[in-house]
Each structure stands twice: as C-alpha cells, then as structure tokens.
C-alpha positions as CSV (number, residue, x, y, z in Angstrom):
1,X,3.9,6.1,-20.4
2,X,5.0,9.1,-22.3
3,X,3.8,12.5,-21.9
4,X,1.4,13.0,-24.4
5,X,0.1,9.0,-24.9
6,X,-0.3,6.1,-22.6
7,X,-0.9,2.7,-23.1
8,X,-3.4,0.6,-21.4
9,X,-4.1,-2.2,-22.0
10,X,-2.1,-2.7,-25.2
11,X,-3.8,0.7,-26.5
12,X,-2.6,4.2,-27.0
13,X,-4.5,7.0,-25.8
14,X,-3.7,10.6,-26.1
15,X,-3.8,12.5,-22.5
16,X,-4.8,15.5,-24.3
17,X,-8.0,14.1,-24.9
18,X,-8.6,12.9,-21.4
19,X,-11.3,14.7,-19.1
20,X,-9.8,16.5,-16.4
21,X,-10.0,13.8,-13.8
22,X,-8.3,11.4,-16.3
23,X,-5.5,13.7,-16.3
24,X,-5.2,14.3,-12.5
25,X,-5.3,10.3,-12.1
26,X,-2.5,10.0,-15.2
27,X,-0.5,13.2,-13.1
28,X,-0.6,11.0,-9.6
29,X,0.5,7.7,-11.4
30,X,3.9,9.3,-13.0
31,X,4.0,11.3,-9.1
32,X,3.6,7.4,-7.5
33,X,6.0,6.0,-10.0
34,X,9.0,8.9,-9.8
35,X,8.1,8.2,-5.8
36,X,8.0,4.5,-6.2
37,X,11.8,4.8,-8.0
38,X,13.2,7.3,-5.0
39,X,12.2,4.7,-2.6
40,X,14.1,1.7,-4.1
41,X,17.1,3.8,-4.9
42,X,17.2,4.9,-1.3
43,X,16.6,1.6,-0.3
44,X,19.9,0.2,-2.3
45,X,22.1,2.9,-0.5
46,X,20.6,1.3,2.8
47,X,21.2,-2.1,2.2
48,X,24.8,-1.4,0.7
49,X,25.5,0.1,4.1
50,X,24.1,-1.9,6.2
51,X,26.4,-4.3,4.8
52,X,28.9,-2.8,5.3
53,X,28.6,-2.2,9.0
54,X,27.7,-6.2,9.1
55,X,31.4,-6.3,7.5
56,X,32.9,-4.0,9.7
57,X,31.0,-6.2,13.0
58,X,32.6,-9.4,11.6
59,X,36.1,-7.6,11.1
60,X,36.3,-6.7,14.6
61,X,34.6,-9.7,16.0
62,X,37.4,-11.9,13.8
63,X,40.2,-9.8,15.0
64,X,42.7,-11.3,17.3
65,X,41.9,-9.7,20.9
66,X,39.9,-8.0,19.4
67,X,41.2,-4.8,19.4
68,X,39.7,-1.9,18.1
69,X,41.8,0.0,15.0
C-alpha cells in the first residue's frame, strides 16, 4: 500500500476516492501493520538476548568448579 493507492486484489484504488469509513479501515490497517513490524522487531532483540543469557548459563555451567567470573 502507498499513500494515495492500494491494491486489492490485484487492483489499484485511489484512497482519495474512498468513503470515509474506507479510509478509517485503510488508516487502522497501515496503524496494524507499523504495530505488527514493532512487535517482531522487539521480538528479535528478545530472542537475541535470551540467547545470550542461555550462553552465559552454559558458560558457567561448563566452567571448571564452577566459579563465577
């Protein structure tokens, strides 16, 4: 979707000529969408450091005596 025309269904439609509903369900898709992209960028940084605490678990599980740094 651009700003001014969308495609559905393999046809373009300008947003200007929408009704006003039409616009306010176009303005809450591109809201779910910027949302939907937060989430799984936010979710990346999670898993990235959740694994890094698994690394740092193993580390000191694997340490002789297990001695803390």
């Amino acid at each position: 979707m651009t700003d001014n025309i969308i495609n559905i269904n393999k046809k373009e439609y300008k947003v200007d000529n929408f009704t006003s509903k039409q616009k306010y369900i176009v303005a809450q898709i591109r809201d779910l969408e910027q949302k939907v992209a937060t989430v799984k960028f936010q979710a990346d940084q999670h898993e990235v450091a959740k694994q890094q605490f698994v690394n740092m678990l193993i580390e000191s599980v694997e340490k002789p005596n297990g001695k803390d740094n």
